[in-house]
C-alpha positions as CSV (number, residue, x, y, z in Angstrom):
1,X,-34.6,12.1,-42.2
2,X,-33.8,8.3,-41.5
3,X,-36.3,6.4,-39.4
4,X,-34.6,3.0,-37.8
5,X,-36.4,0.8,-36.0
6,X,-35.0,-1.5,-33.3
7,X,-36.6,-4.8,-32.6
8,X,-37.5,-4.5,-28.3
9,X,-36.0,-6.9,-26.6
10,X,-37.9,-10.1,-25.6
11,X,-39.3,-9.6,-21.7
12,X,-39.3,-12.8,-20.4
13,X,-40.7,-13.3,-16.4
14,X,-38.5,-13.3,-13.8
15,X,-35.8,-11.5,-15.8
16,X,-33.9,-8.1,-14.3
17,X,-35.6,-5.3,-15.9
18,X,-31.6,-3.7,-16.0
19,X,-30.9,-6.6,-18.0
20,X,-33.3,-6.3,-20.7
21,X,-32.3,-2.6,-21.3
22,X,-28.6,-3.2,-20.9
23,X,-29.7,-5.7,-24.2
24,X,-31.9,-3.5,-25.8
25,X,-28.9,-0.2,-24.8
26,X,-26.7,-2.1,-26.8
27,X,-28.8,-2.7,-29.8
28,X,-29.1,1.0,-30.0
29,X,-25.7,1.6,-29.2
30,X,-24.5,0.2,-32.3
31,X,-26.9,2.1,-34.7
32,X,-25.4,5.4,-33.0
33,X,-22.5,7.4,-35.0
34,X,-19.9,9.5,-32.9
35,X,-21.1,12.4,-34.0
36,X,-24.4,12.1,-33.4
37,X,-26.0,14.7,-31.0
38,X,-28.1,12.0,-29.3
39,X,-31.5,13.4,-27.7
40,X,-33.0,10.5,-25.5
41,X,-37.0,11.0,-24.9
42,X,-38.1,10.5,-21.2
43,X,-41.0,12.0,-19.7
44,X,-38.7,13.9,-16.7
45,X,-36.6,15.6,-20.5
46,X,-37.0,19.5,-20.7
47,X,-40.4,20.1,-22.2
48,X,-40.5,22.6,-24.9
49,X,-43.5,24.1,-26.3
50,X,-43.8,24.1,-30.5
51,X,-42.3,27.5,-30.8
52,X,-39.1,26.5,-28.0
53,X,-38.6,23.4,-30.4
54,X,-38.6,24.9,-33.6
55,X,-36.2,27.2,-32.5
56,X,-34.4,24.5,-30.6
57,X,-33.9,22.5,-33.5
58,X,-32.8,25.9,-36.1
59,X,-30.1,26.5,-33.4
60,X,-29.2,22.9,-33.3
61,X,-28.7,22.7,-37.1
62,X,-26.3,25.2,-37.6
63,X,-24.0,23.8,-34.9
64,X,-24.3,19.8,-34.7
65,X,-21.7,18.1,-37.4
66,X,-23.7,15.1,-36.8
67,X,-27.0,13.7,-36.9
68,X,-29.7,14.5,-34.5
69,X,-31.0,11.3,-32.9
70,X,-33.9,10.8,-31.1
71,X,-34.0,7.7,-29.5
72,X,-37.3,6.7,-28.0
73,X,-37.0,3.4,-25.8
74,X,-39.4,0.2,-25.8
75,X,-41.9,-1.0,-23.2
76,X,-39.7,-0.7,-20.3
77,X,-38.2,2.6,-21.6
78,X,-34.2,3.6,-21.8
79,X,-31.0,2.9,-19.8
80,X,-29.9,5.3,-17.6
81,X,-26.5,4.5,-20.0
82,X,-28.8,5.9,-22.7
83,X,-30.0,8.9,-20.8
84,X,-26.4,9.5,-19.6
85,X,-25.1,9.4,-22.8
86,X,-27.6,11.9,-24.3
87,X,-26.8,15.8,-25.3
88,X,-30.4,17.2,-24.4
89,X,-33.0,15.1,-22.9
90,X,-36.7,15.5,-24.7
91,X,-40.0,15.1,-22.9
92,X,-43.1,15.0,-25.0
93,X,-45.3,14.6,-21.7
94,X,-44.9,13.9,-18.4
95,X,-47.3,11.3,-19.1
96,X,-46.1,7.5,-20.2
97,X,-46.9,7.4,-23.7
98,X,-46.5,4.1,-25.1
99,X,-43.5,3.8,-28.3
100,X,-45.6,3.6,-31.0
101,X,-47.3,6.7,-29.8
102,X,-44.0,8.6,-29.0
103,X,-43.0,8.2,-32.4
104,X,-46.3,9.6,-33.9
105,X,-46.4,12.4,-31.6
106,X,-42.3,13.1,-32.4
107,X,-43.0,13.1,-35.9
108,X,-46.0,15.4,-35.7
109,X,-43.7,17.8,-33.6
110,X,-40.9,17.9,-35.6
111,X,-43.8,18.9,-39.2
112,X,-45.0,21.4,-36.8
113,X,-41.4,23.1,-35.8
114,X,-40.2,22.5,-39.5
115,X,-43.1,24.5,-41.0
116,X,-43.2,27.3,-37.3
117,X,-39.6,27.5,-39.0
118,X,-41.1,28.0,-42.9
119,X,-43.3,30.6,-41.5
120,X,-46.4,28.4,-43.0
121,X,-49.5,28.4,-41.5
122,X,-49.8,25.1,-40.3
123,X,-48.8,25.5,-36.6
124,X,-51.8,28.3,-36.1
């Protein structure tokens, strides 16, 4: 696992919104490899349950050459470039999370399917 981090992009007032994540798009853009089997989080993404994910993700492994990337957007969220781009789109809720808690509740789900996949007993 590789965690990168992606500085937001400065919101200044009176600036396009579209602007902004055309910047921040980019940014992102160029941390991306070919290959990579990119799964944008939004909250309107297909929402799996732990079990769906775990399963998800063992499927995923055996036929992706690539990485699997999540990419979870800043303040103002992702491009529609981003989504468009993206092989699978993720929701963790259909509530707005903020980033920081995305990426805790991302990591906590991917623990979960890794160990539904083990068969350990921490998912129960």
């Amino acid at each position: 696992m590789e965690w990168i981090e992606i500085k937001s992009a400065k919101i200044k007032k009176g600036q396009p919104e579209a602007k902004i994540l055309a910047t921040e798009s980019r940014a992102i853009s160029q941390k991306l490899a070919p290959r990579d089997y990119l799964v944008p989080l939004h909250s309107t993404g297909h929402p799996f349950n732990s079990e769906e994910l775990a399963a998800w993700l063992n499927k995923l492994s055996t036929r992706t050459g690539g990485w699997i990337t999540f990419v979870i957007g800043g303040p103002l969220g992702l491009s529609q470039d981003l989504l468009d781009r993206g092989h699978k789109i993720l929701s963790l809720s259909r509530l707005t999370l903020t980033h920081e808690m995305s990426r805790l509740v991302l990591l906590e789900q991917l623990y979960r399917a890794l160990t539904i996949l083990r068969g350990e007993k921490y998912h129960k």
